[in-house]
C-alpha positions as CSV (number, residue, x, y, z in Angstrom):
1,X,31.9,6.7,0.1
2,X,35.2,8.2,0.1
3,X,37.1,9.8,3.1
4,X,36.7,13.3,2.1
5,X,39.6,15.8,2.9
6,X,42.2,13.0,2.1
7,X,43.6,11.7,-0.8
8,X,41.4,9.0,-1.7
9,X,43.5,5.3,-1.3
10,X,43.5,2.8,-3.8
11,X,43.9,-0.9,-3.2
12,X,43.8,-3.5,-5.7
13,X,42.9,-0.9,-8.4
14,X,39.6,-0.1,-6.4
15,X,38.8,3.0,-4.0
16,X,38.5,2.1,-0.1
17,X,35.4,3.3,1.0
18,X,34.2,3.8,4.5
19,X,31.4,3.3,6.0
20,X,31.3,6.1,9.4
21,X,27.3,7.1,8.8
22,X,26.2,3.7,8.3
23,X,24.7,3.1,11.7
24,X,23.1,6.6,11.5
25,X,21.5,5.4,8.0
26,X,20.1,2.3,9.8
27,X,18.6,4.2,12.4
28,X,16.6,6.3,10.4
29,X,15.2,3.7,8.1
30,X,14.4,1.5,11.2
31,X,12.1,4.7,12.4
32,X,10.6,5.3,9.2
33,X,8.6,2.1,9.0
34,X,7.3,2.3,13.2
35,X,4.7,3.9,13.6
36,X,4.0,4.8,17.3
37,X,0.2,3.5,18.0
38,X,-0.4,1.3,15.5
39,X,-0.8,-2.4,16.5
40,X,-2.3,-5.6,15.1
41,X,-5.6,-4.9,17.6
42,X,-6.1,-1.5,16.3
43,X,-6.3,-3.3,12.5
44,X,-9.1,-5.3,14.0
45,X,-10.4,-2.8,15.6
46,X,-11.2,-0.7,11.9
47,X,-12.2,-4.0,10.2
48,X,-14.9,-4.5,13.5
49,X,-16.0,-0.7,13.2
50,X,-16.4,-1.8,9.3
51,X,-18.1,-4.6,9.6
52,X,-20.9,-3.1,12.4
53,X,-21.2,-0.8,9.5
54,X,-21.7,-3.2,6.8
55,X,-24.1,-5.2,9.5
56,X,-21.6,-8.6,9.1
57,X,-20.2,-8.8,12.2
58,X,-20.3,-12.8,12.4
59,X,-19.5,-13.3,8.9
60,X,-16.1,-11.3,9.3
61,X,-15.3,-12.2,12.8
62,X,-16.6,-16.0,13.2
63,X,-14.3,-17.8,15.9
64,X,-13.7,-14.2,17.7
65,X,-14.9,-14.6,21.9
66,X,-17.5,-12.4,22.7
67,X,-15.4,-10.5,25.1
68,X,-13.0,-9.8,22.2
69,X,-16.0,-8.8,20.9
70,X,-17.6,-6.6,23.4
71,X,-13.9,-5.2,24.1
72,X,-14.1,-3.5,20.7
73,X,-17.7,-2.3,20.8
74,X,-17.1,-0.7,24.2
75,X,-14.1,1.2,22.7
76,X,-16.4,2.0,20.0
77,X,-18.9,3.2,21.8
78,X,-16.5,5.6,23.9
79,X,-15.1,6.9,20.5
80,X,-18.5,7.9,19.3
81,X,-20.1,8.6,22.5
82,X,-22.5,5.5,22.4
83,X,-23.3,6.4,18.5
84,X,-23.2,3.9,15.9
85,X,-20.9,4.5,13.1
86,X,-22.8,5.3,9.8
């Protein structure tokens, strides 16, 4: 981008850009791919609610401790009020 208000200079046959907003431009892409709340756990969190669901719990989740385990179906239960997920 050219300086506006000034005549713009040449160098080499080739207009001198700066580059003042560049820092704001970074910022903004930086935010636009966080997303406040969203972490690996709460990715296996959905597959676990899936797989109760789809009754494969073992299948998708084979080396997984059964804390891990009973970490997610406590927050599960919480989240539905001790309901099951249909």
């Amino acid at each position: 981008m050219a300086i506006r208000g000034k005549e713009e200079e040449k160098k080499n046959g080739m207009k001198i850009t700066d580059n003042m907003d560049g820092e704001s431009k970074a910022d903004k892409k930086l935010q636009a791919k966080y997303e406040p709340g969203s972490n690996i756990s709460d990715f296996k969190y959905e597959r676990y609610k899936k797989a109760i669901r789809d009754d494969n719990v073992k299948e998708i989740f084979p080396d997984e401790s059964i804390f891990e385990l009973r970490k997610m179906f406590d927050r599960m239960m919480k989240e539905t009020g001790g309901k099951q997920p249909k």
